[in-house]
N, C-alpha and C positions, 0 to 999 in steps of 0.2 A: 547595160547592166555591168558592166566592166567592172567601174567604179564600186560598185556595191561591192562587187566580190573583193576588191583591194580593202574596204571598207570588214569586213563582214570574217572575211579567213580567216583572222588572229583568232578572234570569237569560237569560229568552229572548230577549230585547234583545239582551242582551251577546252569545250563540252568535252573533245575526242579525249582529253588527256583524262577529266576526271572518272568520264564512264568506262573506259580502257581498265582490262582487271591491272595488279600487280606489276608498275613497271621498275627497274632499275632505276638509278641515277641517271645512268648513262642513255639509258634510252629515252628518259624526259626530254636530257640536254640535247639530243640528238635529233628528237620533235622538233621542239622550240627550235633551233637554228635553222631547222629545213623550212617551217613556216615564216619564219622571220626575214628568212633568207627570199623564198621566193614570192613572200609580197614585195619586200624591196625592189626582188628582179620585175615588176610586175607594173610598179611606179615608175620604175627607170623606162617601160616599155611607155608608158602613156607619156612620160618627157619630151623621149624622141620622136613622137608620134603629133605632141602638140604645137600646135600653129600660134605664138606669140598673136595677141590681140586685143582690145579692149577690154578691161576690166570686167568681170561680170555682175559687178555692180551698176555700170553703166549701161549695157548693150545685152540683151540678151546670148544673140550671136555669138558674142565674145564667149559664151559658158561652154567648155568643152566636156564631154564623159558624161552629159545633164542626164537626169533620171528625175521625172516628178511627177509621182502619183499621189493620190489623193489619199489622205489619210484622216484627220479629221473634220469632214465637209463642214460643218454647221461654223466654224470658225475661220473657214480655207487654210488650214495647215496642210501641209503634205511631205511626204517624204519625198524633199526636193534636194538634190546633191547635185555637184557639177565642181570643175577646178578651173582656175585660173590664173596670173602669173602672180598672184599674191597669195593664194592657196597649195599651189603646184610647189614650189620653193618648202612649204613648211612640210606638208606631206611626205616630200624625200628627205627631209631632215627628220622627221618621227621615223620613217625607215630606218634610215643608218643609227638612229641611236639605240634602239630596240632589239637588231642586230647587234650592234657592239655589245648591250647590254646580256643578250643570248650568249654569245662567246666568251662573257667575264664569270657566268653565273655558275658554269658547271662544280664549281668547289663549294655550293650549297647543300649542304646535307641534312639541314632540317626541312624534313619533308616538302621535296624538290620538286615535287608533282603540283603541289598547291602551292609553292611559288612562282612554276614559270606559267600557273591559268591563270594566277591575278596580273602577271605581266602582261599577256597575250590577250586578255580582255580589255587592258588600260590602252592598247594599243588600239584597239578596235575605238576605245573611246575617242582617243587623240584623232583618229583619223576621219570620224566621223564629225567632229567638230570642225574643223578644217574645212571639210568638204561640204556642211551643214550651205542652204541656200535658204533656208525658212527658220524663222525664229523660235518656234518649239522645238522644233528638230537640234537648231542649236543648243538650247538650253536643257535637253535629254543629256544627250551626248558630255554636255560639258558638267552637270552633276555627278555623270556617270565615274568621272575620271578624278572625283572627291573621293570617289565610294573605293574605289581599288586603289588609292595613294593611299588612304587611312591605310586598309589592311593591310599593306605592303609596308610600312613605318610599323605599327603595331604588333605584326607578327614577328618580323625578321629584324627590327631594329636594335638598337642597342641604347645605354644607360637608360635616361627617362624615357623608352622609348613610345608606350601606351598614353603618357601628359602629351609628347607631342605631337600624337597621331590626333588625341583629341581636340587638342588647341588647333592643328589644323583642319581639319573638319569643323570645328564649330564656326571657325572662323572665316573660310572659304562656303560656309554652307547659308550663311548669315548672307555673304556676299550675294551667292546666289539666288537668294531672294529677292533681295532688290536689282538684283538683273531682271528676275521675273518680272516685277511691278514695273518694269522698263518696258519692257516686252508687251505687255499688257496696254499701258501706255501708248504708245507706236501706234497699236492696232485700234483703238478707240478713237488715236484723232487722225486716221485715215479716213478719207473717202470711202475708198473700196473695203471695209474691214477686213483684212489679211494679214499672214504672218509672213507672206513671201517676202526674201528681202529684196528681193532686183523691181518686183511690184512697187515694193516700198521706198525704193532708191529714183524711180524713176519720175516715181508724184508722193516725196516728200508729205508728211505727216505734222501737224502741226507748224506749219510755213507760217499761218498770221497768228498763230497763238504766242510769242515770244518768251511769256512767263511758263506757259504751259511747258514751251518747250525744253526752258529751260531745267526744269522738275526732273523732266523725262530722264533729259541728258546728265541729270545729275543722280538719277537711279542707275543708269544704264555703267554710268561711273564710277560710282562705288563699288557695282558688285564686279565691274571688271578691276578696280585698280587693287583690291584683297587679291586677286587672285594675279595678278600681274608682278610681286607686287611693288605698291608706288608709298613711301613716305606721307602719313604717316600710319599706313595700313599694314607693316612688312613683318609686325611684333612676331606673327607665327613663324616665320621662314627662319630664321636660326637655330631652332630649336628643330625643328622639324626637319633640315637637312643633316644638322647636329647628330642626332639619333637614327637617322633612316640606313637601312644598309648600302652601299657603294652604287650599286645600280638604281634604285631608288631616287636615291639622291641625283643622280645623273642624269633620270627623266622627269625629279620634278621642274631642276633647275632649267635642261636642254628644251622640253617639251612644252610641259603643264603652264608655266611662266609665259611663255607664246600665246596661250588659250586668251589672256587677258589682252596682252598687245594686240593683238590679232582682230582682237571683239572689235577694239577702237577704229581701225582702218577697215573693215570690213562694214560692220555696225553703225556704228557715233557717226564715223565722218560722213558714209555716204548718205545717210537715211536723215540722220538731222544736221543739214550745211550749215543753215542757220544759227543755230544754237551754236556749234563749232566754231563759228566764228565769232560770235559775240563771248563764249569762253574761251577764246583761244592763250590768250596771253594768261589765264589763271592757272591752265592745262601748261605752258610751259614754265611756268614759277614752279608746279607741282615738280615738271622733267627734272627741270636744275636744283631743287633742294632736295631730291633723292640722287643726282648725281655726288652732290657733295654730300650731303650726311652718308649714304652708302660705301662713300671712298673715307673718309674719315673715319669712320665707326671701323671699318674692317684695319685700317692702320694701326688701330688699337689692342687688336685680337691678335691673341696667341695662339689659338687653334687655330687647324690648318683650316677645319670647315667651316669654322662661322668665318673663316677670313672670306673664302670664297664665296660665300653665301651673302654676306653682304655687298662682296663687288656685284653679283646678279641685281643687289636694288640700284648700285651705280649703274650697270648697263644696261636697264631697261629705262634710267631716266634718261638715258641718252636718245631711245624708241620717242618716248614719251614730247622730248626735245624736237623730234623732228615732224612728229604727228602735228605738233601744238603749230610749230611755226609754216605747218601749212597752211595754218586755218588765219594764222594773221596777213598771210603774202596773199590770201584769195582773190583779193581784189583788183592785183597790180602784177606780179611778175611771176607766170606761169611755169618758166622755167626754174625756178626758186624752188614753189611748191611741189613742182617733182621731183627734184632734188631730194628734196628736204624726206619726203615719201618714199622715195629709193630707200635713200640710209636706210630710214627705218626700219626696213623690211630688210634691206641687206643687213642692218644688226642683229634682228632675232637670228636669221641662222647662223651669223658667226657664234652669238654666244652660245648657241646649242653647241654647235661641235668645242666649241672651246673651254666650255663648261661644263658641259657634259666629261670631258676628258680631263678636266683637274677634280673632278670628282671620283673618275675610275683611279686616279692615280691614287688622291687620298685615300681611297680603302688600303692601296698595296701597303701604308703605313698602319694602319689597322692593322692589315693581314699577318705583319712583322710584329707588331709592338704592342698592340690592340691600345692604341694611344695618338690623339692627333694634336697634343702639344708640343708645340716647335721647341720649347725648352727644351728638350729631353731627345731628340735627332739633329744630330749633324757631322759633316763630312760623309755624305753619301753616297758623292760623287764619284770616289775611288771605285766603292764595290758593288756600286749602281751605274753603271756608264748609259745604260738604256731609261732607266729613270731618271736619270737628274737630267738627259737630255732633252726627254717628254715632256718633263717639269718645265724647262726651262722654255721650249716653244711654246706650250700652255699658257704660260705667262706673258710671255712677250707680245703673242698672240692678241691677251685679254688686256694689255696697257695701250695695242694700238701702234706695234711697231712695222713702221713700212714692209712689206713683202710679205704679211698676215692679212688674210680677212677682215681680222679688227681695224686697223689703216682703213681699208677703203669704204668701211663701213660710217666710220666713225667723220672724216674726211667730208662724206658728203653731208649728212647732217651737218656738221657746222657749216657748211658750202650751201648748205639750204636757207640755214636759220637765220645767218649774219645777217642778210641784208633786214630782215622782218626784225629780229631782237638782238642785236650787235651785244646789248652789256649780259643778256642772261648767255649767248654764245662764249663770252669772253670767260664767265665766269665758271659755265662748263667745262671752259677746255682748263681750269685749276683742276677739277678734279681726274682728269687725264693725268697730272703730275702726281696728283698725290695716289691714285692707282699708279702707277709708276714705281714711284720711292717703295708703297708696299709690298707688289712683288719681288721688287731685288731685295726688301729687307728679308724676306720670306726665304729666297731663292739661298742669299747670303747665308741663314741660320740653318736652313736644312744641308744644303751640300758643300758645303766647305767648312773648314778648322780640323780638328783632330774628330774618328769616329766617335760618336756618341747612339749609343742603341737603349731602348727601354731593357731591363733586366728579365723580364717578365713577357717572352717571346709567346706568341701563341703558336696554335699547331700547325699556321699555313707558314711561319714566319721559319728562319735558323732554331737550328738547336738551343738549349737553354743548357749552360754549364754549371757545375757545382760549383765552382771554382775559375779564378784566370787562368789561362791555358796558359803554357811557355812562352814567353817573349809577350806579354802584356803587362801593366800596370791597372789595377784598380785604381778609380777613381778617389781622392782623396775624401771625400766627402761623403765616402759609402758612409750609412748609417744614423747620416743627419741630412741637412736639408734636401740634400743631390742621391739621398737613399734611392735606389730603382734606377739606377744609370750606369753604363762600365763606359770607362773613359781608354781607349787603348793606344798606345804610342806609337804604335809602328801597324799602324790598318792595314797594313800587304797582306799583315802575317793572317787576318781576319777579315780576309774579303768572303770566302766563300761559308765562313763559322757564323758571322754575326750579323749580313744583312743582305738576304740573299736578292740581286734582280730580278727582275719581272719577266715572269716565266712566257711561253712560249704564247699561253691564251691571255696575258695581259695585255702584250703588245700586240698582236692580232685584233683586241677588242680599242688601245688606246692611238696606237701609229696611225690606222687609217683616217681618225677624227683630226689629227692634227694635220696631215697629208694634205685632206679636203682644204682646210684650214691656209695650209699654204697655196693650195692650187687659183683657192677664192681669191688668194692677195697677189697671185703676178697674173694669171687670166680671169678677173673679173666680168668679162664679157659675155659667158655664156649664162651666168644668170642674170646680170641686166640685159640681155635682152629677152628675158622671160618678163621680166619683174616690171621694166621701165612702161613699158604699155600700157596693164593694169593700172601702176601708179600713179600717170598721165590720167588715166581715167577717173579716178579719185580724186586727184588736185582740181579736174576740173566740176568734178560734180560738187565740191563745199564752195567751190566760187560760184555757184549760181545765185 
């Protein structure tokens, strides 16, 4: 019952906070961090404690922390949980971001009690998902964490922020239905009618039906690629990270975005080989024209979040890339397809922590300016040495530069995919360039040239002056097009007046994600050898 309880805490948290009489800010913040904290501590124990081994989609055996009880008989559903090196991975990446997310939030002051239970139940959601072994189970869990993103965007967001709570809901909810009809599917042209998936992984479902299967696999696809997501599904995700508040935005992009890729390697490949393989090559046309449309489209952007919002549709066609090019090498070279399967999995967590962490950052621009037009900030370098640095790993990070996570993540996928699809490989690693050129344009406009700050500081941000202080210049173009900006000539004199760095609980909540970040890209070895077994396990179950 371990797991449950890893599973289960956030939840009881959340009950304890709403029926607790009258608490403080401080005492919310202080909840939320101890819970968040010691489930993290709690994942980390089942890490060290876990034996690297076959996937639990293939080998029962392989399931470690397993719980499966019967829940509704007439169907064979059950509450079946269990983690493994493709589960284990994501789990402590929902930890650390949940945590970080804890540590950023305490400067919430609209009612801080009912935003850290909708955190702390989404958390239970995420993790229940993850650990799901049965396909109701999964499809609870994975609704659940539509219903708490809504309110979390709706309540605490900003401009449109109630259109994009609903465009996301309607949209991921839509999705989730024909996951269901997926689900349902599975379970009608199985033998055994069951929702178990390792049941279902083991004596394939629909094996001589080919059309049939391929229906399924194409329900089971849609509701996961809304929710992943994949081109040309992704309309809700800009607006929705656009308007959500700082943390928000950090677990839909780090975590919830997982839930889809996750479905596919867990789900799609093991349960229908078949189908996978015969879509395999349309599955990575999908990877590479959200690689490139996601890197092009955000090239375009001037906000800082839909910039990053759209790299998230480029980096999960990268997932998408190396899933796809399993399912074409299934035949022929086994080391290819785990490869290719590694990346994959090694890419969701890099962009959790790395995305996660340019989303905490963009709030700090928020929190200053309440503004995330790159017009309107630059040179921040001087009186930000702690932010433009975070910024700058963050990015480097998410372009894939050697000694980051992104590197080794990214590296293998193509290392997987080349031999299966050399030209859609080639034309991926374009959009590696054009993510590139973006960040440094990005990096360029925010911290360097002369200071430039919105005029119009909010309360978390510097003072707001009636006037320029001694030894500045206004901007010449106060009052026309460049209205709402001070241009100052000599930023020494205004490092600590006009843009203040990232206070004590930023870097606390953004340093460690980048830290991880770097650790993944020079010792990659302690999570491929969590991850390589499972994935081994997988590549071989779509080549049957």
């Amino acid at each position: 019952m371990f797991l449950t309880v890893v599973i289960l805490l956030p939840l009881a948290v959340a009950g304890l906070l709403l029926v607790l009489p009258r608490l403080s800010g401080r005492a919310v913040s202080g909840i939320w961090m101890a819970a968040a904290s010691v489930d993290l501590a709690l994942i980390g124990w089942m890490w060290w404690r876990y034996e690297p081994g076959e996937g639990a989609s293939g080998v029962v055996d392989g399931i470690a922390y397993e719980v499966d009880v019967r829940w509704i008989p007439t169907v064979d559903a059950g509450y079946h949980v269990g983690v493994d090196g493709l589960s284990l991975p994501l789990l402590a990446l929902t930890g650390v971001l949940f945590l970080a997310c804890a540590v950023w939030s305490p400067r919430e002051e609209d009612r801080p009690r009912s935003f850290a239970a909708l955190f702390l139940f989404l958390q239970t959601a995420c993790l229940g998902t993850f650990a799901a072994l049965d396909l109701i189970l999964f499809f609870v869990f994975f609704d659940l964490t539509i219903v708490g993103m809504y309110f979390i965007i709706a309540g605490w967001g900003h401009g449109n922020a109630r259109r994009s709570a609903l465009k996301f809901f309607l949209y991921t909810f839509v999705g989730s239905l024909a996951l269901l009809v997926g689900f349902i599917g599975l379970f009608l042209g199985g033998e055994e009618r069951t929702f178990d998936m390792v049941a279902l992984a083991q004596d394939p479902p629909l094996a001589d039906s080919p059309v049939a299967g391929g229906l399924v696999l194409l329900a089971i696809g849609l509701g996961l690629a809304v929710k992943t997501p994949l081109f040309p599904f992704h309309t809700w995700l800009p607006d929705a990270h656009t308007d959500a508040p700082a943390p928000g935005s950090a677990i839909l992009a780090g975590v919830l975005l997982k839930l889809g890729t996750y479905g596919f390697v867990r789900i799609a490949m093991p349960i229908l080989p078949e189908a996978w393989q015969r879509w395999a090559m349309v599955i990575v046309v999908l990877g590479v024209v959200s690689v490139l449309w996601g890197a092009f489209v955000a090239l375009a952007q001037t906000d800082v979040k839909r910039m990053i919002a759209y790299t998230s549709v480029n980096h999960m066609g990268y997932v998408l890339l190396g899933l796809g090019a399993a399912g074409l090498v299934a035949s022929a070279d086994q080391g290819a397809r785990t490869v290719a399967t590694v990346g994959a999995v090694y890419q969701m967590v890099s962009h959790g922590l790395l995305t996660g962490a340019l989303f905490l950052l963009s709030g700090v621009l928020w929190s200053r300016g309440r503004t995330y037009d790159s017009g309107r900030w630059s040179g921040l370098a001087r009186p930000a040495p702690v932010f433009a640095a975070s910024l700058a790993v963050a990015a480097f990070g998410s372009l894939g530069l050697p000694g980051l996570s992104g590197f080794i993540a990214e590296f293998q996928v193509f290392a997987g995919a080349l031999p299966a699809a050399p030209v859609a490989t080639v034309l991926a690693v374009v959009g590696i360039l054009v993510t590139a050129g973006l960040f440094l344009v990005a990096l360029q406009r925010l911290l360097t040239g002369p200071l430039r700050v919105p005029a119009d500081h909010g309360p978390s941000g510097a003072a707001t002056h009636a006037g320029p202080e001694p030894g500045t210049v206004r901007h010449p173009g106060i009052g026309g097009p460049d209205a709402g900006t001070a241009t100052l000539e000599r930023p020494e004199t205004e490092t600590g007046g006009r843009f203040r760095d990232m206070s004590v609980r930023e870097r606390t909540a953004v340093v460690p994600l980048l830290a991880l970040s770097v650790l993944l890209g020079l010792v990659p070895r302690p999570l491929l050898d969590v991850v390589e077994p499972a994935a081994a396990a997988v590549a071989q179950l779509v080549a049957r």
